[in-house]
N, C-alpha and C positions, 0 to 999 in steps of 0.2 A: 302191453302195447303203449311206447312211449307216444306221446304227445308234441312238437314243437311247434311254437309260436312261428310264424312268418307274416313280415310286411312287405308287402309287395307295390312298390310304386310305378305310374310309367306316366307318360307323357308324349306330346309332341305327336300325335300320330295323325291328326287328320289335316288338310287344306283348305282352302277357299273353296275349291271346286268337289271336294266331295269327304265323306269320311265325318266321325268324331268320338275321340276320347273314351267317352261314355257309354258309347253302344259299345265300345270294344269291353269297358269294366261290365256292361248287360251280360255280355256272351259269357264272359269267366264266370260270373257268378253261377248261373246253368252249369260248368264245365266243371270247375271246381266242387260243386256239389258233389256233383256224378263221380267225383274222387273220395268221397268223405270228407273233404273238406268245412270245416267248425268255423263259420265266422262271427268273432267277438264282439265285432261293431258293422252299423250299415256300410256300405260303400262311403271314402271320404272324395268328397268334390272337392278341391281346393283351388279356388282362384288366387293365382297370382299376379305380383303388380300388374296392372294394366296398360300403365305407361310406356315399357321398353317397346322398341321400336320390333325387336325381333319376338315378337309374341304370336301365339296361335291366336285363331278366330275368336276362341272365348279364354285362352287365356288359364284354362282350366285343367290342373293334374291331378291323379287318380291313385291312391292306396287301398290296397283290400287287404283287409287283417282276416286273418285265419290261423285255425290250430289246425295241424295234420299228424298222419300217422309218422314218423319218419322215415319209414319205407316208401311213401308215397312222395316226398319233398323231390326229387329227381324229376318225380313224373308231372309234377305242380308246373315248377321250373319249365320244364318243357311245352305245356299246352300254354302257358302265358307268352313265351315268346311265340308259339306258333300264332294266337292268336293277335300278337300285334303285327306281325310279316304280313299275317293274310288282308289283317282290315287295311292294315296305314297306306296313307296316297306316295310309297315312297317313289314315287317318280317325279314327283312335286318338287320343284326346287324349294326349298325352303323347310321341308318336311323332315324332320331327325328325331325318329323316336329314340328312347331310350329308358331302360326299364332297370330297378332295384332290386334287389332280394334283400332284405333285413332280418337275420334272424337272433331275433331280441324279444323277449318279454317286454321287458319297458326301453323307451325310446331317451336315449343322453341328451342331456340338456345341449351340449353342441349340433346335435342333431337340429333340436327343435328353436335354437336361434338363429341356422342357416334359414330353415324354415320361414321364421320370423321377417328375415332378410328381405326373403324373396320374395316375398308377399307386401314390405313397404317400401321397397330399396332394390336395390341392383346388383345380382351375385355373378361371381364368376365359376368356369370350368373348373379351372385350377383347385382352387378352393373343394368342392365337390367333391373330386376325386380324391383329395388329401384326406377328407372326412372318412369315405369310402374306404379306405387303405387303414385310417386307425381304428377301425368300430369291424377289418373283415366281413364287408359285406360285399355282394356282387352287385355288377353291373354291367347290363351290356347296350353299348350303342348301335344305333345303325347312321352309315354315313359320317355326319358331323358327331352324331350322336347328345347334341345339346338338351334332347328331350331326358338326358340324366338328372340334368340340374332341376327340373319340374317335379320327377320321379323321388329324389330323394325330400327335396321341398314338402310334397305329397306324405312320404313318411313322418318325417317328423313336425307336420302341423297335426297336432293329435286334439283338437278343440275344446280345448279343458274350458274356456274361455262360453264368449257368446255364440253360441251357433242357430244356424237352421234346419230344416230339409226341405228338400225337392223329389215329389215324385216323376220321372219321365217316361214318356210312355214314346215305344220308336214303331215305324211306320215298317211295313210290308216294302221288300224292296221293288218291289215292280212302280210303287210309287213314288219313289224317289224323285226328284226335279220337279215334281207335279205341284200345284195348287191344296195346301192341305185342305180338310174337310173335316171340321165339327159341327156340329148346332150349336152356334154363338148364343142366341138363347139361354143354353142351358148354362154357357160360360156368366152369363150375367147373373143366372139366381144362384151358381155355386160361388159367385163372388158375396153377394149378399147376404146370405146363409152361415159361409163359412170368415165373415170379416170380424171383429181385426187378425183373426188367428191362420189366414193367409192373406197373402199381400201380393200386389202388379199382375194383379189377375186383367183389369178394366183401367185406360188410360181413362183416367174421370175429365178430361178436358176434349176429348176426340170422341170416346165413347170405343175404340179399338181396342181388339182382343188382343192382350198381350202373351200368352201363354203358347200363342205357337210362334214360331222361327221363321224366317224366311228364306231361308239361304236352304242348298239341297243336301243338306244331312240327314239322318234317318231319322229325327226326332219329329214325333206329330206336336206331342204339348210338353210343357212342365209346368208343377203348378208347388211353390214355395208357402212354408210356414211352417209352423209353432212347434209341431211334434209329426212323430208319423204316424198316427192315428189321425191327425186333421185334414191331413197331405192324404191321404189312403181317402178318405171318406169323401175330400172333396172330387178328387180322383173318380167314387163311382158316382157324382151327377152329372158330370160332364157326359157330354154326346157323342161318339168319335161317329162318321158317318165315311168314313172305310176302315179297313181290317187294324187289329193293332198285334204287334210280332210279338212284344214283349215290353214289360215294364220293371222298372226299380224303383224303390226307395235311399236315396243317398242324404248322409249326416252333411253338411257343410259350412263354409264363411260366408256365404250368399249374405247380404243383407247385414251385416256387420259391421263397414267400417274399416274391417282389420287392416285396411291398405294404407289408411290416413295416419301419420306419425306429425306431432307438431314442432312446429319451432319455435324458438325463443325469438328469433330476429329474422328479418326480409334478407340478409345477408346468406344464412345460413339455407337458401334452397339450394336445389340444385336440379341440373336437367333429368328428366324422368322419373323424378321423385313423387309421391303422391305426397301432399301437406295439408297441415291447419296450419295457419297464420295469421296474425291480426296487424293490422295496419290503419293509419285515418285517410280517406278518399282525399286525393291530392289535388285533383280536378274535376270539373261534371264532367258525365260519361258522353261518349261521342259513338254515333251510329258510324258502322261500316259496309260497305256491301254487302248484301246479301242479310240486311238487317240485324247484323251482329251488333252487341253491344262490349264498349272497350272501356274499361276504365284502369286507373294506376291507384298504387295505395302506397306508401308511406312512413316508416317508422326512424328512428335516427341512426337505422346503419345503412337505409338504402331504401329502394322504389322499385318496383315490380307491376308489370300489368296485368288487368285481371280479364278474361273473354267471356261473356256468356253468348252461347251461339244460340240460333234461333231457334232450333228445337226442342231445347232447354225449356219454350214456353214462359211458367209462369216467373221463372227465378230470373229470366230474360228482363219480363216487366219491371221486375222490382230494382233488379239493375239499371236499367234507364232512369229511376225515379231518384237515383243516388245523387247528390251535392257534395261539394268539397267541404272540407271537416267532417262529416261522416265516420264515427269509429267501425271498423267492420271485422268480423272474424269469416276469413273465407277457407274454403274446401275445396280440394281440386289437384291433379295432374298437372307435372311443368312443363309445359310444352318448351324446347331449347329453343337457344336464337338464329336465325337465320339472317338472310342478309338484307331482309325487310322488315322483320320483326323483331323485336329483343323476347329477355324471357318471358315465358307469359302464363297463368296459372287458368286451367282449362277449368272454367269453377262446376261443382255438383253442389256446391250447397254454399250459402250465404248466410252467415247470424250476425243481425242490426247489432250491433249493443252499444252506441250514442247516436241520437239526432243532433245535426248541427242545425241551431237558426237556420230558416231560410227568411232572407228580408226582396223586395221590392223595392224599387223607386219612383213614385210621382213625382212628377209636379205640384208645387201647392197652388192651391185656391184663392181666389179674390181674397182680400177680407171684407170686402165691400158687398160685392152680391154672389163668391160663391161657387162660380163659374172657376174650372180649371185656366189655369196660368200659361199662357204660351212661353217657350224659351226666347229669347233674345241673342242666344248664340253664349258658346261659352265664357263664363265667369261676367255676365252683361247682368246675368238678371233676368226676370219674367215680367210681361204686359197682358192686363187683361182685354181683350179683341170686344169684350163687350161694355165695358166702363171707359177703355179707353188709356186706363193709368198704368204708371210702370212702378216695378219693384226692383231697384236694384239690389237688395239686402237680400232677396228673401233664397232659399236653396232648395234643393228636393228636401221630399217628405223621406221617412226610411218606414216603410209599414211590416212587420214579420206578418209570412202566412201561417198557414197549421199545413202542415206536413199531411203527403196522404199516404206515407209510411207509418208502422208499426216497429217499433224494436220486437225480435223475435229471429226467428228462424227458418228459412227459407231453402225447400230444395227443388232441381229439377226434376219436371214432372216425369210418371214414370215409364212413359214410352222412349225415355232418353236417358233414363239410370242406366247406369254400369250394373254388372252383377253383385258387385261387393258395396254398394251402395246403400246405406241405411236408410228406409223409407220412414217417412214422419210417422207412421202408425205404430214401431218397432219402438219408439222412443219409448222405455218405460217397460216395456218387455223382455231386455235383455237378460238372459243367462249367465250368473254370474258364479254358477256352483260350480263343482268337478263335475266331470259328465262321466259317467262308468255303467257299463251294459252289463244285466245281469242276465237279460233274456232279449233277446229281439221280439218286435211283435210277431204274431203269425200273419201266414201271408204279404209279405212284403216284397215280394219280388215274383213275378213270372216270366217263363215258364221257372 
């Protein structure tokens, strides 16, 4: 009984209004078993860029590696598409799933640079399909069918690199649109328990649960970190306090980074790009409605502004404290320009790396008794109102304060991260080996 390798990616299948991704890789997983289906590695999550305008909810596409019988590979094929038809909102404007078949042992390096693409950058259809056509692999679209280009993305981001996991646990559909239900409680001692080896369990500045969703997808929680024995464990202290249908384990780029690509020069952004960039603060930063904070940065090819919006919290604050000269290395989405705006880098993360002086200006002092100096009006000179004398010579004092910045590193807090947003705890944790499954753990997924 031969063996074949199959990667199977898909994408694009759920909307705003109901549906997601995920539960549809839940069900195959169950599906796929029930075939003898052999899977090599957990389910892969893969977030892509964030920025483009035409992205799903979370942005996130899905490959399941499995070995099968090759008598069965027809029948694989088959419950995969059925099961995206049935889940995806396709009545949803906007909704184009589209699904891969790969069958390859190992995944070609063009493969997994599209991959790379689409996760910091902006790919096209065209592109996709030419890939598809030199490696023979299938695909099939529904509608636009743009959920190909996730699908294949999904493929060959194979996470040799930094990863995480996430366990999700999805809700009973009768509850659907409802108000989820845990004992928050328990979410606070499984954050304590199991810290720093999972992470955005507890917004530490609101004190809010971050692990459930709010939008009416089937997902009750997910709870990210270090390995899936941390993820599993943390999993059984939590409290679900209604029914739960089913749960997975998924390998991922959650909490990585991988979407942040840097540049050499302020010149070289561009719209919907995710960047690092360094630049020196051009001007002090100025409040906008709705208490945003704006500032511009500066290097010798060009000037760019920077937003931290207010939800952002603490990186908000630290942005307001910014002064002109200020060297800063910032992180962030480029928001394009509009006819009110120019471009503008939607920051997740700020690193200080110079303080510039900040100086004041008095008035000087009597010399006589001491008392601060009144102006006389400019270039006149100061009088002092209690001696009575004048000083035409004398000019302001220049006093430097102490800065109530730090050089360091700064991100928004985590009720406002992105998915692929590296949280300050993950500093120093990253995975830097090959990642290669020789066993999955047991129990990793139910049913």
């Amino acid at each position: 009984m031969a063996l074949q390798q199959l990667h199977i990616g898909f994408d694009d299948t759920d909307s705003p209004r109901k549906g997601c991704t995920t539960y549809v890789a839940a069900l195959l997983v169950e599906k796929l078993h029930k075939l003898g289906a052999q899977f090599t590695d957990y389910p892969n999550l893969i977030r892509l860029n964030p920025n483009v305008p035409w992205k799903t909810r979370g942005n996130g596409a899905l490959c399941l590696r499995i070995k099968c019988d090759e008598n069965v590979v027809g029948k694989v094929k088959e419950v995969v598409i059925d099961a995206v038809e049935e889940n995806a909102d396709l009545e949803y404007k906007g909704t184009d799933p589209g699904i891969v078949f790969f069958a390859r042992v190992k995944i070609p390096k063009e493969v997994k640079t599209f991959a790379k693409n689409a996760i910091t950058g902006v790919v096209e259809m065209k592109t996709a399909l030419k890939i598809l056509k030199r490696f023979k692999a299938e695909a099939l679209g529904f509608k636009s069918g743009r959920g190909i280009i996730g699908g294949l993305a999904a493929v060959g981001e194979t996470l040799q690199g930094d990863h995480t996991f996430e366990i999700i646990t999805y809700r009973a559909p009768e509850n659907y649109g409802l108000k989820r239900k845990i004992e928050e409680a328990s979410v606070v001692e499984m954050d304590k328990t199991t810290a720093p080896h999972t992470f955005n369990n507890v917004d530490p500045e609101t004190g809010r649960i971050l692990i459930t969703p709010r939008g009416p997808d089937p997902i009750l929680f997910g709870i990210r970190g270090e390995s899936p024995e941390v993820v599993k464990k943390a999993f059984e202290m939590v409290k679900p306090l209604e029914p739960v249908e089913r749960w997975v384990i998924f390998r991922t780029n959650h909490g990585t980074d991988a979407h942040l690509k840097r540049v050499k020069q302020l010149s070289q952004i561009k719209p919907y790009y995710p960047v690092v960039a360094k630049g020196t603060v051009a001007a002090n930063p100025k409040i906008i409605p709705r208490r945003h904070i704006i500032f511009s940065i500066e290097d010798e090819s060009g000037c760019v502004d920077c937003a931290a919006y207010a939800p952002t919290g603490n990186l908000r604050k630290v942005a307001s404290k910014l002064v002109a000269g200020d060297y800063v290395e910032v992180y962030g989405g480029i928001r394009p320009p509009s006819r009110n705006r120019p471009l503008t880098i939607n920051l997740e993360k700020l690193r200080l790396l110079k303080l510039a002086p900040q100086m004041v200006y008095h008035n000087p002092t009597c010399p006589q008794c001491g008392k601060r100096l009144k102006s006389m009006g400019r270039s006149k000179g100061y009088r002092c109102e209690k001696c009575g004398q004048r000083f035409p010579n004398l000019s302001k004092v220049v006093v430097k304060i102490k800065r109530k910045l730090k050089r360091g590193l700064y991100i928004t807090s985590p009720r406002s991260q992105r998915h692929l947003t590296k949280p300050l705890v993950r500093y120093g944790m990253e995975k830097r080996q090959s990642f290669s499954v020789n066993e999955l753990m047991d129990g990793w997924h139910f049913p």
